[in-house]
N, C-alpha and C positions, 0 to 999 in steps of 0.2 A: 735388459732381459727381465729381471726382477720386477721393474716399473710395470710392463706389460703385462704378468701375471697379476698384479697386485690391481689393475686396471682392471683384468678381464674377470676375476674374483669379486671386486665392486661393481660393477655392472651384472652378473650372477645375484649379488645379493639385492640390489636393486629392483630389478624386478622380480625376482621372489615378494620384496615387501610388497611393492605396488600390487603384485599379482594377489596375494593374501587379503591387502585393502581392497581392492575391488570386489572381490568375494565379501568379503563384508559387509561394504554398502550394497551389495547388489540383495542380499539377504534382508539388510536393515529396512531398502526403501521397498523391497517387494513382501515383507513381512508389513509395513504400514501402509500397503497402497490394497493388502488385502484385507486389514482390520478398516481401512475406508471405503473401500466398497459396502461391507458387511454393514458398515455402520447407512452409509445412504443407501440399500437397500430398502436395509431392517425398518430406518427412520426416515425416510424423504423421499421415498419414490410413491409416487401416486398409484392407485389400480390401475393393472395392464402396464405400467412404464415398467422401462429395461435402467439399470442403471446410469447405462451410458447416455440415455435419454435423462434422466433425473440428472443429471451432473452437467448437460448442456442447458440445461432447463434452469438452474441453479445458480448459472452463470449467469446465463442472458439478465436472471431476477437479481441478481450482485452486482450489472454493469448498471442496471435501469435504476439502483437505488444511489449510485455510484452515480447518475447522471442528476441524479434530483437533487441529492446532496450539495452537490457544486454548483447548479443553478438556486439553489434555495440560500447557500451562500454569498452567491454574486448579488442576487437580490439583498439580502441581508444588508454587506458590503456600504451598495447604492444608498439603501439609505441612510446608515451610521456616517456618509461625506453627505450627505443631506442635512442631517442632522449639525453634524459638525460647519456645514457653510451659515446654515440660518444663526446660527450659535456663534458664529466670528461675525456675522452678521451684524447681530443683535448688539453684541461689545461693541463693536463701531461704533455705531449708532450712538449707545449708552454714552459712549467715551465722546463723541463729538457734542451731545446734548449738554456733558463737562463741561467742558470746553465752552460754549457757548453761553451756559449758566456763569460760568466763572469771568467772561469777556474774553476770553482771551483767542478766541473767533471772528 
């Protein structure tokens, strides 16, 4: 009988805290999603844009840099095993010229 009050006392407090933390975050993130509007208003929206237009606008210009980034990468990439083949290349090369200077070819 005890166990069951002691149960139904912890699940009371339970959500009391969660219900508390919710309230909390729900403050935290709608007091920061207000000081971010404010902010891509005040700073990043064009004449005539609404912010919700500025913040897809924002995006689309983060994913396209976001895209050139990893291509300009991949590029990179290509030629540093480019680099690296002609370069184990060349040592071959060097190394059998060894070899061959020395006789032993």
């Amino acid at each position: 009988m005890a166990k069951n009050k002691f149960v139904e006392v912890n699940e009371k407090i339970a959500e009391k805290v969660v219900g508390g933390y919710k309230k909390i975050e729900e403050g935290a993130v709608g007091g920061f999603n207000k000081m971010a509007d404010k902010f891509v208003d005040s700073f990043l929206t064009k004449e005539g844009e609404s912010v919700e237009e500025a913040r897809e606008r924002l995006a689309a210009e983060q994913k396209q840099r976001e895209a050139s980034s990893a291509a300009e990468m991949e590029k990179r990439s290509q030629e540093q095993n480019e680099i690296i083949k002609r370069s184990m290349e060349n040592a071959e090369n060097a190394s059998r010229e060894a070899r061959k200077k020395a006789g032993l070819e």
